[in-house]
N, C-alpha and C positions, 0 to 999 in steps of 0.2 A: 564604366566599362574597364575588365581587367583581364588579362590574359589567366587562366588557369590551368593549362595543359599543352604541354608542346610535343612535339616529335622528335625521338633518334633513330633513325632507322638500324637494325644491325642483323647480323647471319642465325646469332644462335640466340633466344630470349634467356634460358638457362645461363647465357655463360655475360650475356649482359648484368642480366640482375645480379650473380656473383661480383663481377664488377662494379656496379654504380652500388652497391651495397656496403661490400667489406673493404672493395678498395676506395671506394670514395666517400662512404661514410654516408649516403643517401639512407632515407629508410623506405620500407614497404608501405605502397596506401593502398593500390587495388591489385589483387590478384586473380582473378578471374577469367574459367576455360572459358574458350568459344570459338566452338568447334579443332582445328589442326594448331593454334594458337592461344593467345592470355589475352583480356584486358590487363595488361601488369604495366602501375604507374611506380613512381619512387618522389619522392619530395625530402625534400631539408628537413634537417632531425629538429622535433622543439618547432614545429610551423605547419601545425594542422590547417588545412584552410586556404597554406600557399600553392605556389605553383607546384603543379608537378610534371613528372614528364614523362611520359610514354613510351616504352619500352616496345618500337614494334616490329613488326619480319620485314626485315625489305621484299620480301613476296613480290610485291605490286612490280611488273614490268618497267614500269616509271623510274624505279628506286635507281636500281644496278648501276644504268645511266648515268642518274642524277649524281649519285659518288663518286662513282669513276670519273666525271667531269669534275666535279670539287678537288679532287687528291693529282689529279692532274693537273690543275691549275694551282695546287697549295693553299686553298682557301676553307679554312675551317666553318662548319654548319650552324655549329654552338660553341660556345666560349663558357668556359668557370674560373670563377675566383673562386681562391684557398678562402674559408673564412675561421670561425672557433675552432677550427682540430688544430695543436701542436704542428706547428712548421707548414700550417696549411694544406693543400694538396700536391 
């Protein structure tokens, strides 16, 4: 058993996937409408296969919440290490 896809919840998908893309150096695995949204993953360059992670709308009434409680408390959802890119991330 292994973990293969996680979740970030965020506002804009567009403006994530520029983000975990160009500024973090993630690449593209699924892009896919459906319906007002994507299936849109991202995974580690060179690691077909690996994790990826989920790029979704915080939409869901639950989310908004749930952040605004994390950023209120200062406790981060996901954690990255820098790894192969010059100086890391």
């Amino acid at each position: 058993m292994r973990i293969v896809v996680g979740s970030i919840f965020g506002e804009d998908q567009d403006k994530a996937l520029d983000f975990y893309t160009r500024v973090l150096g993630f690449q593209v695995r699924a892009n896919v409408p459906m319906g007002g949204y994507r299936w849109l993953t991202v995974g580690n360059p060179g690691e077909d296969g690996g994790i990826e992670l989920s790029l979704e709308p915080n939409a869901h009434p639950a989310v908004v919440p749930f952040q605004e409680g994390l950023v209120a408390d200062g406790s981060p959802f996901t954690n990255f290490r820098g790894g192969g890119r010059p100086g890391g991330i």
